[in-house]
DRENLO-644417 format. One line per field, with one value per residue (C-alpha): residue number from 0; residue in three letters; x, y, z. Coordinates in steps of 0.05 Angstrom, whole numbers, plus 5000, padded with zeros to 4 digits. Last residue first. Example, Ala and Ser with C-alpha at 12.3 -4.5 7.8 and 13.67 -1.06 7.14 Angstrom:
BEGIN
nr = [1	0]
rest = [SER	ALA]
px = [5273	5246]
py = [4979	4910]
pz = [5143	5156]
// end
This chain:
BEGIN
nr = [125	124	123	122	121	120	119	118	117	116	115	114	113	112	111	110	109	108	107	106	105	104	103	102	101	100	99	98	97	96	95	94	93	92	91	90	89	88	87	86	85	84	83	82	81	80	79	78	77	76	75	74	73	72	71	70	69	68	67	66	65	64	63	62	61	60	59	58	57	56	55	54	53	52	51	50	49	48	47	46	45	44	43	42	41	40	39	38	37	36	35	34	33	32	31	30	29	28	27	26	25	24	23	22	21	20	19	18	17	16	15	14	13	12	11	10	9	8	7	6	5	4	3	2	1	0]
rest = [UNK	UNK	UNK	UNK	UNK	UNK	UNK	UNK	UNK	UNK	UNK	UNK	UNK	UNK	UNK	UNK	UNK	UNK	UNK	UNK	UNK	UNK	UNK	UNK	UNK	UNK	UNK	UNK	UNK	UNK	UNK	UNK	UNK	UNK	UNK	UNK	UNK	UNK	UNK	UNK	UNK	UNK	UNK	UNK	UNK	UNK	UNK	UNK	UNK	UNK	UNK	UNK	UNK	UNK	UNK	UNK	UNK	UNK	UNK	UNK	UNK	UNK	UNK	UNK	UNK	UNK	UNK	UNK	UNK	UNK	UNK	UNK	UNK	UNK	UNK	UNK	UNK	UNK	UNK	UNK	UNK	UNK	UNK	UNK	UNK	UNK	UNK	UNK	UNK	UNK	UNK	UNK	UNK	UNK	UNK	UNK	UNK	UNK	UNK	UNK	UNK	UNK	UNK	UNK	UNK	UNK	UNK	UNK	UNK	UNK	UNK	UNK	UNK	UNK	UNK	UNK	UNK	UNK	UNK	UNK	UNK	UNK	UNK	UNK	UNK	UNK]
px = [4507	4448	4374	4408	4446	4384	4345	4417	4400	4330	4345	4392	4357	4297	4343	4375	4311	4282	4361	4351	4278	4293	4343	4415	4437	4380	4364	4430	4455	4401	4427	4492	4462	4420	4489	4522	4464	4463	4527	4602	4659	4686	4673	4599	4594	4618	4541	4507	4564	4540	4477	4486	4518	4457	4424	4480	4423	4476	4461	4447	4520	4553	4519	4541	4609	4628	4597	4640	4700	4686	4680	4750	4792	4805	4880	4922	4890	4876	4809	4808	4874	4886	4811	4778	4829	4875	4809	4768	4808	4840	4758	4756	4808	4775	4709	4707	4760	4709	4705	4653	4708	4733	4667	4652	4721	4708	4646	4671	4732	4703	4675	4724	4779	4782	4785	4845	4879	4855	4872	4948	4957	4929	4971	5035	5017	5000]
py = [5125	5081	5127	5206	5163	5137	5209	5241	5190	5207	5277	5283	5239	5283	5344	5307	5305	5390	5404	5364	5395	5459	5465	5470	5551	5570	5496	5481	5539	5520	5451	5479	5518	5462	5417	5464	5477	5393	5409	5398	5369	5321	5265	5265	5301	5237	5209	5258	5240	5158	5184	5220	5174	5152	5217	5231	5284	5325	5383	5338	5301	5374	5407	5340	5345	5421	5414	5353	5380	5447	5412	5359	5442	5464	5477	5411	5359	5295	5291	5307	5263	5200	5200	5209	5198	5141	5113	5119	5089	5040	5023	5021	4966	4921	4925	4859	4821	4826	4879	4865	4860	4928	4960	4930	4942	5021	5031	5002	5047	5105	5155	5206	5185	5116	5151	5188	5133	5094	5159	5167	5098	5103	5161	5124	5068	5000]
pz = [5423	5415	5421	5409	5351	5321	5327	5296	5234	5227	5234	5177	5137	5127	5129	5064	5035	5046	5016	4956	4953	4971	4911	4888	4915	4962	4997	4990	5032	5078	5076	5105	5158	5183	5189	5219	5272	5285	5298	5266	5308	5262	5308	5323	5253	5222	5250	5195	5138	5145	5141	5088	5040	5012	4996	4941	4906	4879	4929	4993	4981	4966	5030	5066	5047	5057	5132	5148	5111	5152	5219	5194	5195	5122	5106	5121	5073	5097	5081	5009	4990	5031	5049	4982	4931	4982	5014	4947	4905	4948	4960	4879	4875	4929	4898	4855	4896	4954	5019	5069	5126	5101	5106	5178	5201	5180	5213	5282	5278	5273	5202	5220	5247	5216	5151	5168	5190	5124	5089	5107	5095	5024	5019	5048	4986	5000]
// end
């Protein structure tokens, strides 16, 4: 493995936990083992790790983009980040306001559907 595939597993780890990330890796296969790298030394290795935006305004800069393109899926799994990337529940609203004005209030109205679904399931099994 590369150092920036390192880089982003640690990374990774940070932000989504460890718990998240064993499950993913333990449901790896051959087909998907190349795009994970991908995405852990692009994503995590690259975005994520960079030195210049603090992990709250990756958080915040993630979800808006996820809501805007209609990336609903990957919400949740963005909404309990926040636990760790320090971003609050009034980040979050703020950032899918911006969506609401700039990409649509239905993108934004959907992804502060899952938004408080997911922080409901966290409030019940931290």
């Amino acid at each position: 493995m590369t150092d920036r595939y390192d880089q982003g597993m640690a990374t990774r780890r940070a932000v989504l936990g460890d718990t998240h990330v064993d499950r993913a890796e333990a449901a790896k296969t051959d087909m998907d083992t190349q795009f994970q790298t991908l995405i852990t030394e692009g994503a995590w290795g690259t975005v994520w790790s960079g030195d210049s935006i603090p992990q709250r305004e990756r958080s915040m800069l993630t979800l808006a983009l996820l809501a805007a393109l209609g990336n609903f899926d990957e919400i949740p799994m963005h909404i309990r980040a926040t636990a760790r990337t320090g971003a609050s529940k009034q980040d979050v609203l703020e950032a899918f306001q911006h969506v609401a004005i700039y990409a649509g209030v239905p993108r934004a109205n959907q992804a502060l559907k899952l938004a408080k679904q997911t922080y409901a399931e966290m409030e019940q099994d931290p």
